[in-house]
N, C-alpha and C positions, 0 to 999 in steps of 0.2 A: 504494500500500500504506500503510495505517494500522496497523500491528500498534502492543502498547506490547509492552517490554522493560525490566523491572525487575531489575538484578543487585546481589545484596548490600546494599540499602536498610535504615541504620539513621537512626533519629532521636530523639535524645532532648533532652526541655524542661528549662532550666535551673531546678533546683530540685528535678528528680524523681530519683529511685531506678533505675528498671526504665526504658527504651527503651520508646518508643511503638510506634514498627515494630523487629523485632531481625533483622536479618541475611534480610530477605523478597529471596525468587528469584521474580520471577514470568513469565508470556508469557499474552499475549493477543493471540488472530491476527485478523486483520482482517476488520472485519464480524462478529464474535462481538462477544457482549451478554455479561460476565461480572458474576456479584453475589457485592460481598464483604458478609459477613453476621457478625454476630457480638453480643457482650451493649455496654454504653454500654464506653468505654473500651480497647477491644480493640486498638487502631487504624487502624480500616477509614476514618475521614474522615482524617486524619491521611497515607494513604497514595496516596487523592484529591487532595488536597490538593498532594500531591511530582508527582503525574503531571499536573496542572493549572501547576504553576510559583507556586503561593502558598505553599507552604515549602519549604525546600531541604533535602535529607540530608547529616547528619551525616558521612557517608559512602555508598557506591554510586553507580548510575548510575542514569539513568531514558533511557531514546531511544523515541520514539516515528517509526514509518516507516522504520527503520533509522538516524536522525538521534538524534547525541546532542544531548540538550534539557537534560541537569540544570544546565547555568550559565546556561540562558535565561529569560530574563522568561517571567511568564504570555502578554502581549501576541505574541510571537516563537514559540509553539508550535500555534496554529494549534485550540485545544480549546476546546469550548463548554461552560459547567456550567449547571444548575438545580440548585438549593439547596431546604433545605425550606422557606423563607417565600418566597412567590410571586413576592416583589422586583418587581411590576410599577409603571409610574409613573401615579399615579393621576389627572395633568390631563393624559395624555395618550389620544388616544381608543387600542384593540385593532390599527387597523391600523400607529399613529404606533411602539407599542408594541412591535409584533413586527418590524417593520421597524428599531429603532432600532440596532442593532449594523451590519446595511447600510451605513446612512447614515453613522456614526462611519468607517466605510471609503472614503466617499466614494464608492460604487455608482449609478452614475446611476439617474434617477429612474424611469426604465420600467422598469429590473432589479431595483428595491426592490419595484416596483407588481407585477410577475410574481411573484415570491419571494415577496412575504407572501401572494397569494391562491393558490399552490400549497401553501404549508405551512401556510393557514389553513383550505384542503378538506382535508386531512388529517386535520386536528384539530376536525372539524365547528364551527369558528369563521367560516363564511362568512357568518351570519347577524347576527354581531355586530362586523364587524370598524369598524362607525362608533357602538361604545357606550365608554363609562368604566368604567374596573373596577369601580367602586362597583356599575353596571348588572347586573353578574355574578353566577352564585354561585361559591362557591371553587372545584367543578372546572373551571368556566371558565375562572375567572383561572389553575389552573396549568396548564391548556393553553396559555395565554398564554403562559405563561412557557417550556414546552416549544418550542412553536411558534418564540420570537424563537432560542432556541438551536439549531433545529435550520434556521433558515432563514438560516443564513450561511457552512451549507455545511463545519461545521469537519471536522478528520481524526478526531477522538476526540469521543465524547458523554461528558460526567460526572454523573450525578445524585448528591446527595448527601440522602439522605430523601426524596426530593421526594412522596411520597403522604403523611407521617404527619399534616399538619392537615388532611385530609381527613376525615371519619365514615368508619363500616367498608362504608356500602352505593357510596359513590362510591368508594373505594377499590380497592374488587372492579374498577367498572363500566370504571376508569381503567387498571388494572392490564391489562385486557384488549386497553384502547385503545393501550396504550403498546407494547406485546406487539406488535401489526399494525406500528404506523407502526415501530417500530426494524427489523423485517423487511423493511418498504419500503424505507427511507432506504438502509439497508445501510451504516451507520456505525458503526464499534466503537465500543462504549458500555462504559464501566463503572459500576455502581449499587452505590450503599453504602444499605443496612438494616439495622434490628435486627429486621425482619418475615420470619420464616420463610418463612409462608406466600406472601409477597412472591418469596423468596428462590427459594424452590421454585416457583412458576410462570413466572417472569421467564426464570432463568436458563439459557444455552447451558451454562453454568457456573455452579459455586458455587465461594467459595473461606468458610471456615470460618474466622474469626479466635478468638485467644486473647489475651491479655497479649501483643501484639504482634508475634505467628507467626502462620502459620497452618497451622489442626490440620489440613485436608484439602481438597482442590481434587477436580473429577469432577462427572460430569454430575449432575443432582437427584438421580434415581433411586439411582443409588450411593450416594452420601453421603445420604440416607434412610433405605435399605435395609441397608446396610453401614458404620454409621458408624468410622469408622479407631480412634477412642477413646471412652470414657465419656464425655468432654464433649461430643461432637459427638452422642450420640445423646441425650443429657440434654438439650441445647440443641436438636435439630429436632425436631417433630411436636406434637403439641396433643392429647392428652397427651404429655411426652415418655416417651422406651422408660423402660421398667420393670426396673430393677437389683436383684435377687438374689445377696445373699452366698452362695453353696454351696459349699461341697468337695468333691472330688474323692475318689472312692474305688478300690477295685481287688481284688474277690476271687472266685476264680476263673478268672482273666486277664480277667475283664469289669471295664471302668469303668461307675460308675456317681457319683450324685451323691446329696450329702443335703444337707436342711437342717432346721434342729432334728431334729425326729423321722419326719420325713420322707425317704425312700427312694427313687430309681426310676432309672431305665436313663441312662447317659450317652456322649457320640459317645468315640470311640475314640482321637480324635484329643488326648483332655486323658489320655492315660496317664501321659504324662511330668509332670504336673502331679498326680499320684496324694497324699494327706493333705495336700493348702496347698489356700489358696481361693480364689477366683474368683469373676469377676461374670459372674452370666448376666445378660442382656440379649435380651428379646422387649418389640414395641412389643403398642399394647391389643386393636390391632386382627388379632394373629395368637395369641389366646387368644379358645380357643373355652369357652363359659360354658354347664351342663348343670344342670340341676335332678336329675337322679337318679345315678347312680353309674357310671360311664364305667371300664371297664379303661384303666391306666393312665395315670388323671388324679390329678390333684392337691386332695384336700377342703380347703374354702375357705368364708365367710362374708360374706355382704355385707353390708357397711358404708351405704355413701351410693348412690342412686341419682338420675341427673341427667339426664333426658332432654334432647336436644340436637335435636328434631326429627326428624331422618331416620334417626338412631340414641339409643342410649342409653350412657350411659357410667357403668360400675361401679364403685367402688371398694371393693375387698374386701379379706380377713383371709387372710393365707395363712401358716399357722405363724408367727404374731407378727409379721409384715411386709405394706406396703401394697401393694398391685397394684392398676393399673387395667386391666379390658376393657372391650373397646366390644363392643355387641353389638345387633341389631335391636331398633329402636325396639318391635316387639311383644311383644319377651322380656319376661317378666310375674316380680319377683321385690320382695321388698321387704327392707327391712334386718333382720339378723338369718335370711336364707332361706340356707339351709348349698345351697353348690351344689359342681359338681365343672367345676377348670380345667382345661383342654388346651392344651399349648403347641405352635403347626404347628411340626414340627421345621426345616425347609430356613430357618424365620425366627429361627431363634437365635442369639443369638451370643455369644461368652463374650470375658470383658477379662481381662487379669493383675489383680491387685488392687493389688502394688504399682505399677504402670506406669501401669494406667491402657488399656495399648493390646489392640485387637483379636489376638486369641491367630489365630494362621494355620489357617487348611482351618476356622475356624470358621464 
C-alpha cells in the first residue's frame, strides 16, 4: 500500500504574512492519480514538496503507506518527482539517463538493463535509448525524465508542472501518454498544475487550491459542474462560469429574480434569501443563444465574436453586464445582433454574495 496521509499540514516562509499550506487534511489512496490545481502561489508545489521530504511543516504530519515520513529525509521515503525543467544529463546517452537513479542504488546491471527497456516501451523511447538529449525534441526528453522516475519503482509519483515547456500541441499528445502509463504502473501519483485543462483530464481527482487551502476536492466532473465557491468556478473552464449579480424577489409566494430591469422566474429554493443578492452562476456552454424572441429568455447584444473552430464563443451585453456563450460554430451573428439568452436551468447555480459559497439544493 502507497496511500499518502496528510493531517493538519501548515507551513509558512520566514518573512511572509499568510501560510503557504494553512491547516491542509488531505488522503490519497493508493494507485489514484490526484491533481492539485490552482492560480501561481496557492501552495500546490509547496505541498509537493512536504510529501516529497524537501521541506518540512511547520506543523502536521505527512505518512505515506501508513509510515510516518514527516522527520525523514527525501532519500528515506521511497518517492520519485519530475519537475518542470527536464533535468536530464546531457553527456549522458537516454539509456545511461533513465537508468541513472538504479545505478545510485547499486541495482545490478541486468536489473538496470531490464528496467530501463521496460519503462522505455512505455514511453515509446525504445528507439532512442542510444541518442543524447541534445538528439531529442523536448517531449522526448521529458519522457526521459518521466521514464528515469518511474523506472525505480518508487511508492509515490510526484510531478511538479512537468508539461508546461512543452507547446500546446505536444502537450495534448503527452497528456494523453501520461494518462495510459500512470494507469499501467499503478502508482499513486500526485500532479501539481496551474492547467485546468490539464487538471480536468488527468485527474482521478482534483483538489482546488487557494491562499493555501483548498476550496474543493471531487472527481472532475463535480468540481466543473458544481463548483463549491465562486472561485473554483471563476478558476475552471475556458471560459470560466459566468457570475450575475441578481436579487432575489418574492411576490405572490413565487421567487423570482431581477437584475437591473430585468425580470423572470427563480428556483424556490432562494426564498429564504428573498430582497439580498446573489450570484448566479451558468458556465457559456449551458446558454443557449437565439436570434428571435424565445418565451422566457433573456434580451441581450452581442458584443465580440471569436470563433474557436469547432464552436464559436460570444461575448454579449446583458442589462449592463458581460456574458459569454458558446454556441455552434454555424451560428451566424455579428456584433451589435440583439439576440435572446437561455439559461439550461439543472446548470445553475447561485453563491451567497457575501461568502462566496454555493447556496444548497442549488
Amino acid at each position: 500500500m502507497a496511500d499518502i496521509s496528510l493531517r493538519n499540514i501548515v507551513k509558512t516562509y520566514p518573512g511572509t504574512e499568510r501560510p503557504a499550506t494553512e491547516n491542509i487534511s488531505l488522503e490519497v489512496a493508493d494507485g489514484e492519480l490526484l491533481v492539485l490545481v490552482g492560480p501561481s502561489g496557492c501552495g500546490k508545489t509547496t505541498l509537493l514538496r512536504m510529501i516529497a521530504g524537501l521541506e518540512s511543516p511547520d506543523s502536521g504530519t505527512v505518512s505515506i503507506g501508513g509510515r510516518d515520513v514527516t522527520d525523514l529525509p527525501a532519500r528515506q521515503r521511497n518517492v520519485s518527482m519530475v519537475f518542470q525543467s527536464y533535468a536530464v544529463f546531457p553527456h549522458m546517452r537516454v539509456r545511461q539517463n533513465i537508468g541513472f537513479g538504479l545505478m545510485l542504488a547499486k541495482v545490478p546491471k541486468e536489473k538496470i538493463a531490464e528496467r530501463v527497456e521496460r519503462a522505455a516501451e512505455l514511453l515509446n523511447l525504445g528507439d532512442y535509448l542510444d541518442r543524447h538529449p541534445a538528439q531529442l525534441s523536448g517531449g522526448q526528453r521529458q519522457r526521459v525524465a518521466v521514464a528515469r522516475a518511474i523506472v525505480v519503482d518508487a511508492d509515490v509519483l510526484l510531478m511538479d508542472e512537468p508539461l508546461s515547456n512543452l507547446d500546446a500541441l505536444l502537450r495534448l499528445q503527452f497528456r494523453s501518454e501520461f494518462k495510459r502509463i500512470v494507469r499501467q504502473i499503478g502508482t499513486t501519483t500526485v500532479y501539481v498544475t496551474h492547467d485546468q485543462a490539464e487538471a480536468l483530464s488527468l485527474g482521478d481527482r482534483v483538489a482546488v487550491m487557494r491562499d493555501g487551502r483548498i476550496s474543493q476536492l471531487g472527481n472532475p466532473i463535480d468540481v466543473y459542474d458544481r463548483p463549491a465557491d465562486s472561485f473554483v468556478g471563476g478558476f475552471l473552464g475556458a471560459p470560466p462560469m459566468n457570475f450575475l449579480p441578481v436579487r432575489v424577489t418574492s411576490e405572490a409566494g413565487r421567487t423570482g429574480l431581477t437584475l437591473g430591469e430585468l425580470s423572470w422566474a427563480g428556483p424556490e429554493h432562494l426564498a429564504s434569501f428573498t430582497d439580498r443578492p446573489v450570484l448566479l452562476g451558468v458556465r457559456a456552454e449551458n446558454i443557449t443563444v437565439s436570434t428571435g424572441d424565445v418565451p422566457g429568455s433573456l434580451p441581450a447584444e452581442i458584443d465580440v465574436v471569436e470563433p474557436t473552430g469547432a464552436a464559436t464563443l460570444l461575448t454579449c451585453r446583458l442589462a449592463g453586464h458581460e456574458i459569454k456563450a458558446q454556441v455552434p460554430a454555424t451560428f451566424r451573428g455579428e456584433p451589435g445582433t440583439r439576440v435572446s439568452l437561455t439559461f439550461a436551468d439543472p446548470a445553475v447555480r447561485f453563491y451567497d454574495s457575501e461568502t462566496s459559497l454555493l447556496l444548497e439544493n442549488a
